[in-house]
Steps between C-alpha positions, in 0.01 A plus 500: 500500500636853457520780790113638440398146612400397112550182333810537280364315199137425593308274238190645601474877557121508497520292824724749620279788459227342626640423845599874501148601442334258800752660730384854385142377562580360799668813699223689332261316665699467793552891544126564413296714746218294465454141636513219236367177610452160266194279595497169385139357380461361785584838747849404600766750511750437227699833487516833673686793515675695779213757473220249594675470813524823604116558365384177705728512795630123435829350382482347169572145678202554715322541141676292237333158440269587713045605409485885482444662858189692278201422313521544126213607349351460152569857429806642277537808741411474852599625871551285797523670825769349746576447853815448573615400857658785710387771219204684365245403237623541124330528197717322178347496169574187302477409114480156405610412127482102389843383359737269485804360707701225453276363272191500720157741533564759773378830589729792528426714790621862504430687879546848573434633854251804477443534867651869460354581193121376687579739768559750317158430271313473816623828655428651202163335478430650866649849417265496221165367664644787759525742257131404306379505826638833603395681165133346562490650812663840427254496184239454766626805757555682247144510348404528850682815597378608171162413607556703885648822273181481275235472839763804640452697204095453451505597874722779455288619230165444677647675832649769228131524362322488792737821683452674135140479544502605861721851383221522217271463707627784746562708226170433313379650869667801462390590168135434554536731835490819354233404220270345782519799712394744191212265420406544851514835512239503170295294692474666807461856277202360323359400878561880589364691187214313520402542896617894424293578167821525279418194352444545113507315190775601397720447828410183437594435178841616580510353827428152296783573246769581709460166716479326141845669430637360894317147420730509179776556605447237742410223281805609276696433794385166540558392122879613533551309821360208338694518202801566713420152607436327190766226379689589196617206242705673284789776510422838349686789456354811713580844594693496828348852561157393465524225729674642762247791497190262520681316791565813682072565461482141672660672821408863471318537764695273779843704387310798533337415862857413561653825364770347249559719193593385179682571219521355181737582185450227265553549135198465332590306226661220723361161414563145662396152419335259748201505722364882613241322775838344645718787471271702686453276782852481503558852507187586770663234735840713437321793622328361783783408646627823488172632662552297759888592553318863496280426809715294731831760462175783545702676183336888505494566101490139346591490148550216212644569146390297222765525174485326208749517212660274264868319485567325209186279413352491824293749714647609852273579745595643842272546812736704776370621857625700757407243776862453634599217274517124592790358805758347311433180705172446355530667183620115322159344640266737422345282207520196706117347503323559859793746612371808646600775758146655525438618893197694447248267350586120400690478146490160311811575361421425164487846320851528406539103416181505313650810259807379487330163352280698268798675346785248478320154438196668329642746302827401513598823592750640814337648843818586747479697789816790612536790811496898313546776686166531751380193410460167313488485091333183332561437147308323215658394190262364221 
């Protein structure tokens, strides 16, 4: 033989090559990560690999020659769980392929131990039931906070409503007080002129008219309230001036019988778009609370200026007072719902939230509150 360990002058070097290539085989198989058993027909052992003994724990002489220490299925691809002494449970996945060795049927069983890989699938299959679980029931709090936000808001609104009303109310009071008292004045006239003699025809007649005119007026004041009232569906564009002028008739009389003066400069040709019914509630609310800043500080000359202007494509409007402004430790909650510093009469503390609701959200406009000089400035931008 030479030095490589060759025949010198080999008759057959087919045989040689063959040899070589069941060595390869064999420290392939020998090397192989996965456990490689041969079952006879019978279910003896007839080969195995180093890997089957480190996958089932047992020395290949406790195996060799010996019936498989598992049951073989009928199946191609299978998994066996097993118990090996002194260790934990393990899954190994086996593949059975019919061959041949030596001459005779066997099966060729391939193992591969998936214990690690079943963990892992399991843990996953938990994080995932925890996961499906978790988004059902943060799809579930979530529609319910959605559900508590939209009960908050219809309450807000009906408590927002209900304390609109109320100030209507009041200030549907005031305006009827001075036409009620000049109707009963005609009355009690007529009662005089007649018990005196100075009752004529035409006394009458113009006693009649002029309580028409007062009766008017009143019923006119009813239709705007009720309109004021009515729920718009659709954005329009409307004069700021207008509006803000009608408003100001809503509350004549109580800013009057609470001696606030107002001023107005608003350009006459300034427009916005959304809902006029909305803005003015908005803007009366803005104004009551100023009233009421006017009676508890006992201010001597209360006064509110109403601007209106334009920057860019949006209308400004500005309502200042000379109340004393707002304490910069409340001045950040003032359109908080239910938050109110009212001492002389209970406040719901919805005024400011309310308007602040109808502006941003419904007209997706801008209400922000600042301090000026004297007092406190609140300004709309539609």
């Amino acid at each position: 033989m030479s030095d490589t360990g060759k025949p010198r002058n080999s008759s057959h070097p087919g045989l040689y090559t063959l040899q070589n290539c069941e060595e390869c085989f064999h420290n392939i198989i020998c090397r192989s990560a996965d456990g490689i058993l041969i079952i006879s027909a019978d279910g003896i052992v007839r080969f195995v690999n180093p890997a089957v003994e480190s996958i089932l724990c047992r020395s290949a002489a406790e195996m060799l020659d010996k019936p498989v220490c598992f049951p073989l299925g009928s199946e191609e691809k299978q998994e066996i769980l097993l118990n090996p002494p002194d260790q934990g449970s393990r899954v190994v996945e086996m593949c059975l392929t019919a061959t041949e060795w030596e001459g005779e049927p066997v099966r060729l069983a391939s193992l591969r131990d998936v214990t690690e890989r079943k963990r892992v699938e399991e843990q996953l299959r938990q994080k995932t039931a925890q996961l499906e679980e978790l988004n059902k029931t943060l799809l579930e709090k979530v529609q319910e906070e959605v559900d508590k936000n939209r009960e908050k808001d219809h309450l807000l609104i009906l408590q927002s409503r209900q304390a609109a009303m109320g100030e209507m109310i009041g200030n549907i009071a005031h305006q009827w007080r001075q036409p009620l008292t000049a109707i009963s004045l005609l009355v009690q006239d007529l009662g005089e002129c007649y018990v005196y003699g100075d009752f004529t025809k035409d006394y009458l007649d113009t006693t009649i008219r002029n309580a028409l005119k007062v009766i008017q007026h009143m019923s006119h004041t009813i239709d705007d309230f009720r309109n004021f009232f009515s729920r718009e569906k659709e954005k329009t564009a409307f004069s700021v001036g207008e509006v803000v002028t009608r408003s100001l008739s809503f509350i004549e009389s109580s800013l009057r019988f609470n001696n606030v003066a107002v001023e107005v400069d608003i350009d006459d040709n300034l427009l916005a778009f959304g809902f006029p019914n909305e803005f003015s509630q908005a803007l009366i609310n803005i104004i009551s609370n100023a009233k009421q800043a006017f009676r508890e500080r006992s201010i001597t000359e209360p006064l509110i200026r109403i601007q209106g202007g334009r920057e860019g494509k949006r209308a400004v409007i500005t309502i200042t007072d000379n109340a004393g402004g707002i304490s910069e430790q409340i001045i950040g909650k003032i359109f908080e719902p239910y938050f109110t510093t009212r001492q002389l009469e209970n406040g719901t503390g919805l005024g400011l939230y309310m308007s602040k609701t109808i502006i941003e959200k419904n007209m997706d406009g801008k209400l922000t509150a600042s301090n000026v000089e004297g007092g406190a400035c609140f300004r709309i931008v539609i």
